[in-house]
C-alpha positions in Angstrom: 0.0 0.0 0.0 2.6 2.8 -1.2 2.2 6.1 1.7 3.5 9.3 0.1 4.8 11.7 3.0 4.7 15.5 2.2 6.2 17.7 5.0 5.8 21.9 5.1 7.4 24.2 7.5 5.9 27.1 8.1 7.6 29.9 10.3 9.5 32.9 10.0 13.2 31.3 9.6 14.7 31.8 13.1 13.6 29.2 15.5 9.8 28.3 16.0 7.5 30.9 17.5 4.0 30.6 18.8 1.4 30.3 15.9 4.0 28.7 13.5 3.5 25.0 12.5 4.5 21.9 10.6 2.2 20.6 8.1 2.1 16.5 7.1 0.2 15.3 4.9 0.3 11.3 4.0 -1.9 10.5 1.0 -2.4 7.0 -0.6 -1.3 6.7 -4.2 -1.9 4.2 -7.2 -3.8 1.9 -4.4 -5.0 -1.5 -5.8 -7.3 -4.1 -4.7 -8.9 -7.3 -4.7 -12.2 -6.7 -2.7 -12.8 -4.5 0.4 -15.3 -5.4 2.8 -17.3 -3.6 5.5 -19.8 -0.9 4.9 -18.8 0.9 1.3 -21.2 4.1 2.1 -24.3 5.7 0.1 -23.0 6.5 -3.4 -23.6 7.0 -6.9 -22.8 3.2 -8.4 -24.6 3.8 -11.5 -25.3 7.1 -13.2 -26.2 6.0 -17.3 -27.4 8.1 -19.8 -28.3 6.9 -23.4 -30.3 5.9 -26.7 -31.5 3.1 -28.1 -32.7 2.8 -32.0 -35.8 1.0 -32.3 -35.5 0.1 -36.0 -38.5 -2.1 -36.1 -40.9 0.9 -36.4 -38.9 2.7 -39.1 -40.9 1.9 -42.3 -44.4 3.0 -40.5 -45.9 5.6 -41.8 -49.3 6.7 -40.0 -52.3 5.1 -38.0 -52.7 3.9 -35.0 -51.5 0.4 -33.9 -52.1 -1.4 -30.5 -49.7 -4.7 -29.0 -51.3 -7.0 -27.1 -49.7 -7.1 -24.0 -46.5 -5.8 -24.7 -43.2 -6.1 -22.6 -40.3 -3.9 -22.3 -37.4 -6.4 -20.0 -34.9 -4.9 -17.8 -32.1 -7.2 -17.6 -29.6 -6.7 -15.2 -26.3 -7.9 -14.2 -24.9 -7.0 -11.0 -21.4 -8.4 -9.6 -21.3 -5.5 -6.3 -21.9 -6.8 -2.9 -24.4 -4.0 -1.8 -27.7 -3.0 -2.4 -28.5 -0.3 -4.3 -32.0 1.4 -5.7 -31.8 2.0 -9.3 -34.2 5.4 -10.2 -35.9 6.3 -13.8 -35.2 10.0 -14.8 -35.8 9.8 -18.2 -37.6 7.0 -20.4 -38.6 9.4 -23.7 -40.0 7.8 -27.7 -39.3 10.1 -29.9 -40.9 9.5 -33.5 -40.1 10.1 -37.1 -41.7 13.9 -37.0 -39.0 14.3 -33.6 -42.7 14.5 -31.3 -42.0 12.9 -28.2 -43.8 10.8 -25.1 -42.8 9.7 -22.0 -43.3 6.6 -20.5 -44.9 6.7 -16.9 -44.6 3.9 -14.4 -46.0 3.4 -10.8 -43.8 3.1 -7.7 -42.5 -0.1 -8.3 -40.8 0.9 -11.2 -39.7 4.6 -10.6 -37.1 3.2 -7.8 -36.3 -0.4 -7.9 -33.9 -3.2 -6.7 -31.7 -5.1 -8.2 -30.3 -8.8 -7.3 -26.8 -8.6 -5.3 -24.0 -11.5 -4.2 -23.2 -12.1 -0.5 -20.2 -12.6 1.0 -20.8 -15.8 0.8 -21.1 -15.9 -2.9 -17.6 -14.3 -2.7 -16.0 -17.1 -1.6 -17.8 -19.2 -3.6 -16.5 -17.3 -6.7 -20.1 -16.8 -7.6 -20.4 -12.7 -7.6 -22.1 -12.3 -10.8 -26.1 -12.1 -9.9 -29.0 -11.4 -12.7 -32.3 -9.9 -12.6 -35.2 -8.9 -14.7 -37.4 -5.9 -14.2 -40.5 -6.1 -16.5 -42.4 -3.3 -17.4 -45.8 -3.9 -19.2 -49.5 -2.7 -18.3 -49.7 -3.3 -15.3 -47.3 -0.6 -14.0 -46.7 1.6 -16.8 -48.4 3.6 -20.1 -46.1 0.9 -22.5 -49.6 0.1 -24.9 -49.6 3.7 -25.4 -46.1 4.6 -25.8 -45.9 1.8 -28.3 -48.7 3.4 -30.2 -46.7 6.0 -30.7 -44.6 4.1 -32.6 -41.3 5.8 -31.5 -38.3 4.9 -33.5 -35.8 5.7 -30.7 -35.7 5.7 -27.1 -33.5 7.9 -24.8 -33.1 7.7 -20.9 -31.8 8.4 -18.1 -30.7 5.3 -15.2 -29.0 6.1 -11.9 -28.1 3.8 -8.8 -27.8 4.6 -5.3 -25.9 2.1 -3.1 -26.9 1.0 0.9 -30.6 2.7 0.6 -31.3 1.4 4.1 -28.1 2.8 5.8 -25.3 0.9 7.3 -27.3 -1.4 9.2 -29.2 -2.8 6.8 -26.2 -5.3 5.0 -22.3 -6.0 5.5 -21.2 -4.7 1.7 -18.0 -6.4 -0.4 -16.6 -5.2 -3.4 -14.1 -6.7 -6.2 -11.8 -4.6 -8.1 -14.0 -6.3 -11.1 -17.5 -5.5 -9.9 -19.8 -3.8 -12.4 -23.6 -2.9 -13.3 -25.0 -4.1 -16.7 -28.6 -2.9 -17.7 -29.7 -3.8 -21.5 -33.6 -3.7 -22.7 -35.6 -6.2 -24.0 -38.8 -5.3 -26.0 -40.8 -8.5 -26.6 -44.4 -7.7 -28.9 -46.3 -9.9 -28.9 -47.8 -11.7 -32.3 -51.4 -10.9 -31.9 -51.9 -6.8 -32.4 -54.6 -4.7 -33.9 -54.4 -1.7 -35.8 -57.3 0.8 -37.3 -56.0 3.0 -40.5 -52.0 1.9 -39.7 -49.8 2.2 -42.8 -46.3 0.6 -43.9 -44.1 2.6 -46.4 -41.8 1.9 -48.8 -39.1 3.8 -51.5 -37.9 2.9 -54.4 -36.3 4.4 -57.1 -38.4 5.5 -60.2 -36.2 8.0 -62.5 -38.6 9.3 -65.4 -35.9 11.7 -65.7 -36.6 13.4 -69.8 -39.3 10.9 -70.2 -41.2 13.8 -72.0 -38.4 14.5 -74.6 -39.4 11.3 -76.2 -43.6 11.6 -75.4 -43.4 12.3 -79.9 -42.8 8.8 -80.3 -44.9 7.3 -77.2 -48.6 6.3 -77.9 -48.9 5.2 -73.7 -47.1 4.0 -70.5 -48.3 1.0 -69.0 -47.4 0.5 -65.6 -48.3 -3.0 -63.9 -48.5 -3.5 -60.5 -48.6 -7.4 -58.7 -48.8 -7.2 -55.3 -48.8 -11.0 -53.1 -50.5 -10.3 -49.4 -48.9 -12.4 -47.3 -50.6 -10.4 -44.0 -53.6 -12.4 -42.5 -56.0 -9.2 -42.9 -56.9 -7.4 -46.3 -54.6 -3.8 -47.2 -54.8 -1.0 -49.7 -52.4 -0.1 -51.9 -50.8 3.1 -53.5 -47.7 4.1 -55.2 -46.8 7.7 -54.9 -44.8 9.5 -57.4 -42.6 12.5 -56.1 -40.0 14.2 -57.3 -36.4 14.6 -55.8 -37.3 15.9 -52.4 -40.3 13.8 -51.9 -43.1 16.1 -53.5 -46.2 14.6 -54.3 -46.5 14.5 -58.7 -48.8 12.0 -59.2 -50.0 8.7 -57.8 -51.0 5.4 -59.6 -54.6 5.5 -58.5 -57.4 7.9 -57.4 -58.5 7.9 -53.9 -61.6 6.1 -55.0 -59.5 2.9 -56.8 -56.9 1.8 -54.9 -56.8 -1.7 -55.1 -57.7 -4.0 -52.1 -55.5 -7.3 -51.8 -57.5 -9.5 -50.0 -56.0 -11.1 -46.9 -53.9 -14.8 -47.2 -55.6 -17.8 -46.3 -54.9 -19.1 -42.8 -54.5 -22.7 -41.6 -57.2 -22.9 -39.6 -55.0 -24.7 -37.0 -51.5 -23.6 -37.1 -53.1 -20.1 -38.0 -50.0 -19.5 -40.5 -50.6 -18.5 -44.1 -50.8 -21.5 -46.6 -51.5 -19.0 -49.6 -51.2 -15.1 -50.0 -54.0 -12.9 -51.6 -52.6 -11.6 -54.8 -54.1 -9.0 -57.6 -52.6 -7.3 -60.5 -53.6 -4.1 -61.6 -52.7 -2.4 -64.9 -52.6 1.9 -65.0 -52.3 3.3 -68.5 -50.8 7.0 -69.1 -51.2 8.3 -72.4 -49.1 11.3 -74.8 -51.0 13.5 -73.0 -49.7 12.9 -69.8 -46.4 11.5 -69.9 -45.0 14.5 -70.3 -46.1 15.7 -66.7 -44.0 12.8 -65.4 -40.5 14.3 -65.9 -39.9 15.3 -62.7 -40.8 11.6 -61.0 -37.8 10.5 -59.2 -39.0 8.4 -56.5 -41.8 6.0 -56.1 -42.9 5.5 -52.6 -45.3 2.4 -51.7 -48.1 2.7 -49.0 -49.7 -0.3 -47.7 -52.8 0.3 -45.6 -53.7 -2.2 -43.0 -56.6 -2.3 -41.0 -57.4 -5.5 -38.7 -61.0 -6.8 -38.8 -64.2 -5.7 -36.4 -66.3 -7.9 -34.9 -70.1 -8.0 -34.4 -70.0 -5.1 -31.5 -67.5 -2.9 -34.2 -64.4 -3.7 -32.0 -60.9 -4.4 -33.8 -59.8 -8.3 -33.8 -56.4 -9.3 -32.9 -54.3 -11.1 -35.8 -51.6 -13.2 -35.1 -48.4 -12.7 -37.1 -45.5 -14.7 -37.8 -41.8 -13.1 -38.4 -41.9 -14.2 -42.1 -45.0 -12.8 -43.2 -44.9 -10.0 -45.6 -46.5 -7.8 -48.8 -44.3 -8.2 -51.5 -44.9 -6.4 -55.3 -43.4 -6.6 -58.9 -43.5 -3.3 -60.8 -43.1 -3.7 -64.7 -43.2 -0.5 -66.4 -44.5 -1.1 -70.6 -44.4 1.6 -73.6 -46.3 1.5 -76.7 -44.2 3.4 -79.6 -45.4 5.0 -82.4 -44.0 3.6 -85.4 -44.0 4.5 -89.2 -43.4 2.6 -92.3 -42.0 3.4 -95.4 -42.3 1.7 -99.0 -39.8 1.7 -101.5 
C-alpha cells in the first residue's frame, strides 16, 4: 500500500515561535485491490445516460397500432456486494416527425432493486447475480407509448448504493464489480391496428421521359402485389419528385386496389396462400409528359385488422416471415412508321 509523506514548514526562519506549524500530509497513491469489505457508504454506483434505436418501427408511416400485451425487459447484471436502488429520470420515444412521449410507471418501477452476491457468494466465486425488471401494463403507459410508434428511445438510469443505511447489510466489493442494464422489447404476435400504414421507397427515374412523349402512344405500368398479412390492405404508389413532392399517384383515392387477406391454416393459423391482384394503370401522350420530374416511387400499404359484431378491432396473429411483396413492370407502346420503297 505505497504512503507518500509530504512535509511543510511554516515559520519565520529563526527558530519556532508561537502560531508557527508543521504541516504533514500522508496520501495513498496508485492503491489497488482485490475486494474490500465492511460498509462501502451511500453513493452513486450507476449514473447512465443513453439511446437506443428502435428500428422495427422505421418503415411506419401513419395510424394507430395497438400490442397486445407488450413487454419492455430490464435485464440486469450485478457483480457488487451491496444494495442499491436503481431510479428512472428519463424514459422518452421520440418518433419520425421528432414529437415525443414519455413513459410513466408506478412506484415499483420509478425506484427499484436489483439482485446482489453475499459474501458468501464471494468465496464461492459466484459474484455475478442477474435480474429482470418487467415493465408492461400493469405498472406503466407501455400500450400507449408503443402506439406512438417511437423509433428511438432515450433515458436516463441512476443507482444509489446502501438505501437502508449501514445497518441494513455488511457490503463487499471486487476490483471487477460492475452494473449491466440492456432492454428487452418482446411484442407480442397478436396486435390490432385501425387505418396503420407501412411505407416503402424505391427508385423511379422518369428523368426526360417527355423528350421522347413524340414517339410514345402510352405507359403501361403494372403493378402485382402478393398479401402475405392475415388481414386485407390498400395499396398506392406515390410518385414525387427529388425531395419527396407529391407529382402524381398510380390510382385515385376512389381505386386503390384492395389485396385480399392470405388464407390461414385454420389450425396452425399461419398462411398457406397469400392474396394476390394485378392491376394495370395506363398513361397516355397527353400525360407523360407531366411525369419528368418523377424520381422516386414511394409504396403505402394500408392495414386495418378486422371488427367484430359489436364494431371492435380483432387481434391477428403474425408470424416473423410474413410479408406484402410487389413486382412493378413498367411497358411503352411506340409510335412507329413505315416506309415503302
Amino acid at each position: 500500500m505505497p504512503v507518500d509523506f509530504e512535509v511543510e514548514l511554516i515559520n519565520s526562519g529563526a527558530g519556532f515561535n508561537i502560531g508557527e506549524k508543521i504541516e504533514i500530509t500522508a496520501t495513498l497513491e496508485n492503491m489497488d485491490f482485490e475486494a474490500i469489505f465492511g460498509y462501502i457508504g451511500d453513493y452513486e454506483l450507476l449514473s447512465q445516460t443513453g439511446e437506443v434505436d428502435l428500428g422495427f418501427f422505421e418503415n411506419t408511416l401513419e395510424g394507430y397500432i395497438e400490442f397486445e400485451n407488450p413487454i419492455i425487459n430490464f435485464n440486469i447484471q450485478n457483480s457488487y456486494g451491496l444494495p442499491a436502488a436503481v431510479s428512472i429520470s428519463r424514459f422518452t420515444g421520440f418518433n419520425s416527425n421528432e414529437d415525443s412521449i414519455q413513459m410513466t410507471f408506478d412506484s415499483t418501477i420509478d425506484t427499484f432493486s436489483y439482485a446482489y452476491p453475499t459474501l458468501e457468494d464471494y468465496f464461492n466465486s459466484d459474484i455475478y447475480k442477474d435480474k429482470t425488471i418487467t415493465i408492461d401494463n400493469t405498472n406503466s403507459n407501455v400500450s400507449e407509448f408503443l402506439a406512438f410508434l417511437p423509433s428511438k428511445l432515450e433515458y436516463s438510469l441512476s443507482a444509489l448504493s446502501n438505501p437502508d443505511g449501514p445497518e441494513a447489510s455488511y457490503n463487499f466489493v471486487s476490483d471487477d464489480s460492475e452494473i449491466n442494464i440492456d432492454f428487452e422489447f418482446i411484442l407480442p404476435l397478436y396486435f390490432k391496428a385501425d387505418s396503420f400504414a407501412l411505407v416503402d421507397t424505391i427508385d423511379l427515374d422518369l428523368i426526360d421521359i417527355d423528350e421522347d412523349a413524340d414517339f410514345i402512344e402510352s405507359v403501361n405500368i403494372m403493378l402485382e402485389v402478393s398479401n402475405g398479412l392475415p388481414l386485407d390492405i390498400d395499396f398506392q404508389l406515390y410518385l414525387t419528385d427529388s425531395t419527396y413532392n407529391h407529382v402524381d399517384s398510380l390510382f385515385s383515392d376512389n381505386s386503390q386496389p384492395v389485396i385480399s387477406a392470405a388464407i390461414i391454416d385454420p389450425l396452425t393459423k399461419k398462411v398457406i396462400a397469400p392474396g394476390i391482384k394485378t392491376s394495370l394503370v395506363e398513361y397516355t401522350n397527353e400525360e407523360i409528359s407531366a411525369l419528368n420530374t418523377v424520381r422516386y416511387g414511394v409504396i403505402r400499404a394500408g392495414l386495418k385488422t378486422p371488427s367484430d359484431s359489436n364494431g371492435d378491432l380483432v387481434s391477428v396473429k403474425f408470424f416473423t416471415d410474413y410479408a406484402v411483396d410487389f413486382n412493378l413492370s413498367v411497358g411503352v407502346d411506340v409510335k412507329a412508321n413505315s416506309n415503302d420503297f
